[in-house]
Backbone bond lengths (Angstrom), bond angles and torsions (degrees), N, CA, C in turn:
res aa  C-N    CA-C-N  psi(-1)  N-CA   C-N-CA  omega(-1)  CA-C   N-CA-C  phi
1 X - - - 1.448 - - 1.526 110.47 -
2 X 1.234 123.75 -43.80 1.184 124.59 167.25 1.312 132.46 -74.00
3 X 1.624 120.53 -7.48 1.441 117.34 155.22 1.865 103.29 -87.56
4 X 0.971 116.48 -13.11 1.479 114.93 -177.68 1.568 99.06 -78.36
5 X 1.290 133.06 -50.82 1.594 145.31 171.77 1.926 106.51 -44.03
6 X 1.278 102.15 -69.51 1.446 107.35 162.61 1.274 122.64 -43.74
7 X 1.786 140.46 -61.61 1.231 112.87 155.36 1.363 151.64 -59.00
8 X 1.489 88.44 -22.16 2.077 93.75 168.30 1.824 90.29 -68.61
9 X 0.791 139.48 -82.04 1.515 128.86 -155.90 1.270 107.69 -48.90
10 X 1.538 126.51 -27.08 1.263 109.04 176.64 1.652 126.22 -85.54
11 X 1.087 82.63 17.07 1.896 92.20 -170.97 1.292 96.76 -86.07
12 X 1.679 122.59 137.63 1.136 119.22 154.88 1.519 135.08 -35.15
13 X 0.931 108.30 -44.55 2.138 101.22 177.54 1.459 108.56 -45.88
14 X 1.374 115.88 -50.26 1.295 115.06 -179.89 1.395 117.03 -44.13
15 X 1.384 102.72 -64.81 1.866 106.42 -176.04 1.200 116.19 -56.72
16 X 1.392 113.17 -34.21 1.625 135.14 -175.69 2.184 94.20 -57.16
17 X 1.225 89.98 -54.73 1.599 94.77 -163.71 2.172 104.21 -73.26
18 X 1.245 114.27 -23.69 1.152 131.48 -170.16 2.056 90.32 -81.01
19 X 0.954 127.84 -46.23 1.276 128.61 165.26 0.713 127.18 -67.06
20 X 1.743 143.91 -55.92 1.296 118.15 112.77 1.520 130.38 58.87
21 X 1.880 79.24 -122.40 1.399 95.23 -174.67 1.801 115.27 -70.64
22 X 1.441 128.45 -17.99 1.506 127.92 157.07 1.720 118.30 -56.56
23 X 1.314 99.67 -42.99 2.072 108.03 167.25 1.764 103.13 -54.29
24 X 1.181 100.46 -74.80 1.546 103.24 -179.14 1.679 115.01 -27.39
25 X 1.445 120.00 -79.73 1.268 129.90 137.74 1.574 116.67 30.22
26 X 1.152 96.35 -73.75 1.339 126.36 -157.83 1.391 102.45 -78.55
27 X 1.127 99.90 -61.09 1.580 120.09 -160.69 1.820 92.54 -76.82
28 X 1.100 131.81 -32.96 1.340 131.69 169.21 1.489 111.60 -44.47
29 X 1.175 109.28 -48.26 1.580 126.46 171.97 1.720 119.40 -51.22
30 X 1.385 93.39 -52.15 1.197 73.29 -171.88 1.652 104.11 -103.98
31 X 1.485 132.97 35.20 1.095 145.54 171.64 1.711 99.70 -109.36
32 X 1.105 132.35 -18.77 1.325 149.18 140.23 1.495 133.72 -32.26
33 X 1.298 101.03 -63.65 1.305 136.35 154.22 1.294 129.69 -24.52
34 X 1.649 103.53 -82.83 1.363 134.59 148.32 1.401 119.08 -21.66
35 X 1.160 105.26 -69.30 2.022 123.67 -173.72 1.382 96.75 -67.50
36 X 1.312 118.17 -65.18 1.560 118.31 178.88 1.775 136.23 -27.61
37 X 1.950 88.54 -60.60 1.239 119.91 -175.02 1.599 125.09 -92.13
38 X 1.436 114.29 -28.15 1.496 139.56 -168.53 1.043 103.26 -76.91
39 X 1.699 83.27 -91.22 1.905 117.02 -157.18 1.848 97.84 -78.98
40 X 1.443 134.08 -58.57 1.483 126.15 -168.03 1.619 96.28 -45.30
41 X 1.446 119.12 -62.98 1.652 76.60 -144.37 1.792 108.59 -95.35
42 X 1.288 128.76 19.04 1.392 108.29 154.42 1.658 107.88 -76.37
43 X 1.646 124.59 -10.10 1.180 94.80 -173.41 1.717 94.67 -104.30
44 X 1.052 117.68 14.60 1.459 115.53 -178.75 1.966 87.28 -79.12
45 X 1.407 113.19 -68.25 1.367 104.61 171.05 1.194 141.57 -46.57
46 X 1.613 115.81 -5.21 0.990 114.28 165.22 1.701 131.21 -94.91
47 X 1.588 88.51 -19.28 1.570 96.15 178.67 1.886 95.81 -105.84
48 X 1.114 122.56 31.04 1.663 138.83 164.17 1.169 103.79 55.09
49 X 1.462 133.09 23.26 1.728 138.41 173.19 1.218 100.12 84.04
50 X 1.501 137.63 44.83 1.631 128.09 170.56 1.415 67.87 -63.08
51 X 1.599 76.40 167.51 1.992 117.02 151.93 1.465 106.85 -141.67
52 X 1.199 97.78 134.55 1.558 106.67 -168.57 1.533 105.57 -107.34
53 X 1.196 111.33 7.07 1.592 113.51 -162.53 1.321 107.80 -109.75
54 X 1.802 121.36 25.42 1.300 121.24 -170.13 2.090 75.42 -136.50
55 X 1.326 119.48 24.86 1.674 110.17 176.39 1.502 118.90 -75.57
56 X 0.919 132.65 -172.89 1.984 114.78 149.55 1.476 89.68 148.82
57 X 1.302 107.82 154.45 1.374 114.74 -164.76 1.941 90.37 -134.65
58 X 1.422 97.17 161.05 1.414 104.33 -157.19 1.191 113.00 -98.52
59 X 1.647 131.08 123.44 1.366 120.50 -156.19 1.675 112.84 -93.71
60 X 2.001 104.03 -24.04 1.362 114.13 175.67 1.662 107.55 -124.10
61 X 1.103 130.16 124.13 1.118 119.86 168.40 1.198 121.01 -78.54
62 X 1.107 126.53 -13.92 1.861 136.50 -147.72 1.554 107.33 -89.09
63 X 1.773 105.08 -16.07 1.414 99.98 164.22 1.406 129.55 -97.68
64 X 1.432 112.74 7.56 1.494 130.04 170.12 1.812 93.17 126.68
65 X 1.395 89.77 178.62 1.668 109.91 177.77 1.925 94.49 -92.03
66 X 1.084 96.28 113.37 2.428 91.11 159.41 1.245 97.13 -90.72
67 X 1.064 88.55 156.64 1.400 114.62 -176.03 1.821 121.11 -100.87
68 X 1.092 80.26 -5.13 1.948 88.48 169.03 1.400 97.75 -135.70
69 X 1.697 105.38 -166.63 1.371 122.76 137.13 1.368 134.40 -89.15
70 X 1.212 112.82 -8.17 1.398 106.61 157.85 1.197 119.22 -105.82
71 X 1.485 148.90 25.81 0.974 170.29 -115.54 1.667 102.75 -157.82
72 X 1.882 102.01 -64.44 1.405 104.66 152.17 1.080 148.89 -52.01
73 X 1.510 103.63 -32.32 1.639 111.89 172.24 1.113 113.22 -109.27
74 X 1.433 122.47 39.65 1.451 151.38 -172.26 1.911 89.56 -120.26
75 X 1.081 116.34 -53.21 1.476 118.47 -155.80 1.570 94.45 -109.42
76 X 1.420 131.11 23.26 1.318 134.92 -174.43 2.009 105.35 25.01
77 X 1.655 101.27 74.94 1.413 116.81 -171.73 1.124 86.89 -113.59
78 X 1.732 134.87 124.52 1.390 144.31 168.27 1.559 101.55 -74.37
79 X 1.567 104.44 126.23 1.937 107.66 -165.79 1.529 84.79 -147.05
80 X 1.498 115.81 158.76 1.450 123.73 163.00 1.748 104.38 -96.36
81 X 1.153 114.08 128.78 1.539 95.23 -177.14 1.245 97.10 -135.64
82 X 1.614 104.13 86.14 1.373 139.30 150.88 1.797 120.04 -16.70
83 X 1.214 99.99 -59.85 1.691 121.18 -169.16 1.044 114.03 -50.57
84 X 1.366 119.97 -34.84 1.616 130.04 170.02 1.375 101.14 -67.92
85 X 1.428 150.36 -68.36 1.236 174.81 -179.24 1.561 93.00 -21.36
86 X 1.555 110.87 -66.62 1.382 121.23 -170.87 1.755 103.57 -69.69
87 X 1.479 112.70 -44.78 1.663 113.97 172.68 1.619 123.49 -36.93
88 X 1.764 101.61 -36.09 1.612 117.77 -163.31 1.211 83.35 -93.26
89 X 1.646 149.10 -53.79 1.326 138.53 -165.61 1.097 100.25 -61.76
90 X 1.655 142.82 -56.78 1.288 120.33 -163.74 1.059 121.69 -80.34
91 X 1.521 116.74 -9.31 1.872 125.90 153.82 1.569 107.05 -54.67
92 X 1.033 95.48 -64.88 1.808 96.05 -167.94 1.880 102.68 -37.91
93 X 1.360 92.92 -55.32 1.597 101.59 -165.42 1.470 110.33 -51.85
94 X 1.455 119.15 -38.30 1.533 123.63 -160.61 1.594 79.55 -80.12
95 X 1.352 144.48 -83.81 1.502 152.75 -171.07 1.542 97.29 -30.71
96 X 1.382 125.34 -36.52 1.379 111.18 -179.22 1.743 109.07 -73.17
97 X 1.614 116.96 -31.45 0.977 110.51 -168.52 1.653 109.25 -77.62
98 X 1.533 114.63 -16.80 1.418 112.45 -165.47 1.342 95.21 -80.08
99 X 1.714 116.41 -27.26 1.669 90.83 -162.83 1.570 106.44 -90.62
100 X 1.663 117.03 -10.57 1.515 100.89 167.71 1.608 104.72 -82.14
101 X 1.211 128.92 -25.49 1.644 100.82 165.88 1.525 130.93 -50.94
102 X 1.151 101.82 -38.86 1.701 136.10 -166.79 2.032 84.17 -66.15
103 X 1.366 114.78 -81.80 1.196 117.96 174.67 2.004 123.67 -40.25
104 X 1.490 111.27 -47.50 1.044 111.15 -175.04 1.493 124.27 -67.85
105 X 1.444 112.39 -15.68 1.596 145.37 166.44 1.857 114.19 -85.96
106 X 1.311 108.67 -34.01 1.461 99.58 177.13 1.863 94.88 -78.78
107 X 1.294 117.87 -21.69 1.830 112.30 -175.30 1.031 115.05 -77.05
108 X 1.090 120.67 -15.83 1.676 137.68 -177.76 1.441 105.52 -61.64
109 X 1.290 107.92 -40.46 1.583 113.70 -133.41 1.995 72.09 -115.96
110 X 1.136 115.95 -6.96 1.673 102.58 178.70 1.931 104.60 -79.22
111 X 1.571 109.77 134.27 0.879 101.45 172.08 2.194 134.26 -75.74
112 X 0.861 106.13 149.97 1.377 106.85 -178.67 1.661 115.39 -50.87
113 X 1.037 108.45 138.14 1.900 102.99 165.30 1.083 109.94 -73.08
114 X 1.420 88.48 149.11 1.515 123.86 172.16 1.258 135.49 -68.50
115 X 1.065 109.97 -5.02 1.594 125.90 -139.94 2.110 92.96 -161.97
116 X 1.647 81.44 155.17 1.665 93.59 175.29 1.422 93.56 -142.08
117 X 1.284 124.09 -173.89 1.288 157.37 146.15 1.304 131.38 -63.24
118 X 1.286 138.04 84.61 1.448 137.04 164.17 1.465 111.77 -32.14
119 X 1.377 129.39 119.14 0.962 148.17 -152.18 2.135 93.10 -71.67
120 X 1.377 114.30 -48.65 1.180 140.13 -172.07 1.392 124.59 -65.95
121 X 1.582 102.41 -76.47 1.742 115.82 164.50 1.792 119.56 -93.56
122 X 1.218 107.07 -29.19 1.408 100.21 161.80 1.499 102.98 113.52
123 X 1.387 101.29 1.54 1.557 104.67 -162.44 1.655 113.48 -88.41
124 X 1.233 112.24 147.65 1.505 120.42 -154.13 1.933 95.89 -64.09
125 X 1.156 120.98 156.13 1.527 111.13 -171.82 1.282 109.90 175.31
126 X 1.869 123.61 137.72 1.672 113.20 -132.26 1.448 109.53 -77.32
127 X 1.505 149.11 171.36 1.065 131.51 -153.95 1.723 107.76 -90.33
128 X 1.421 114.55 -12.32 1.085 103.22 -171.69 1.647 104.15 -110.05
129 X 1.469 119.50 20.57 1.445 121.23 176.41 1.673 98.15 -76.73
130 X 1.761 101.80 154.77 0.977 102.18 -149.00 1.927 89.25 -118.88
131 X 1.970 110.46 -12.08 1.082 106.98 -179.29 1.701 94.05 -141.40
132 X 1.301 142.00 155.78 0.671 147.66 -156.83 1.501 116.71 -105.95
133 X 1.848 126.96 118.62 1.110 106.62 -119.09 2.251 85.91 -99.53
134 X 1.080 96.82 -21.98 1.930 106.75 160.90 1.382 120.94 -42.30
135 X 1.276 106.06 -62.04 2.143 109.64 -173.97 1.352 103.39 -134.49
136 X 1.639 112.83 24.61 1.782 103.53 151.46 1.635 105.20 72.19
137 X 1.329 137.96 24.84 1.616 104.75 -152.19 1.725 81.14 -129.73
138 X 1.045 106.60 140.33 1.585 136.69 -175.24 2.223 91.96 -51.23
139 X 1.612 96.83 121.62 1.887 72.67 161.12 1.380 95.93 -119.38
C-alpha cells in the first residue's frame, strides 16, 4: 500500500494539480485585489453606495411587517431576500470582468509561435517557409 501511495503521488497529475491549485491561490489574491481596490469603488460611486443586500420581500404577513432583514430572521419571518442575490450577481460579474482583463493582458504579452502546420503532412514547419521541408509540397 505504501509503494502504491508513493507512486500515485509521484505521478505527474498530482504535482501538475498541486500547482495548480497554489497558482489559483495566488492569482485569487490578486484578482481580489483588483475587484476590491480597482473596479468596486468607482462603481460603488457610481451606483451612490446602494446596498441591495438589506432587499427581501415578505413571505408571511400575519406576524407583523420587520423592519430589516435581520429583524426577520430575528422573529423567524419567512422573506425572499433577493438583495443579497443581486449583491452576489454583481460580484460575480465585476470578478468575471477582472479575470478576463487579467487574462486578456497576460495573452498579450504571450509570444507568437514559431512554427505552423504543413498544410499536407501536418508537420511543424517555420512560419515564413514557403515549402515544406518533410514532403516537399508548395504551401
Amino acid at each position: 500500500m505504501r509503494n502504491d501511495f508513493r507512486e500515485f503521488i509521484a505521478r505527474g497529475n498530482v504535482i501538475d494539480l498541486a500547482v495548480a491549485v497554489i497558482i489559483g491561490v495566488a492569482f485569487a489574491k490578486v484578482i481580489n485585489t483588483l475587484v476590491e481596490g480597482v473596479l468596486m469603488p468607482p462603481l460603488g460611486m457610481l451606483t451612490s453606495g446602494i446596498d441591495f443586500s438589506g432587499l427581501f420581500y415578505v413571505l408571511d404577513t400575519s406576524r407583523g411587517l420587520p423592519t430589516s432583514l435581520a429583524d426577520a430572521k430575528a422573529r423567524s419571518i419567512p422573506v425572499i431576500a433577493y438583495g443579497q442575490l443581486i449583491m452576489d450577481i454583481v460580484q460575480f460579474l465585476v470578478v468575471a470582468l477582472a479575470v478576463f482583463l487579467v487574462v486578456r493582458e497576460v495573452n498579450r504579452f504571450r509570444r507568437a509561435p514559431a512554427t505552423k502546420e504543413c498544410p499536407m503532412c501536418l508537420s511543424g514547419i517555420p512560419l515564413q517557409a514557403t515549402r515544406c521541408a518533410y514532403c516537399t509540397s508548395a504551401l
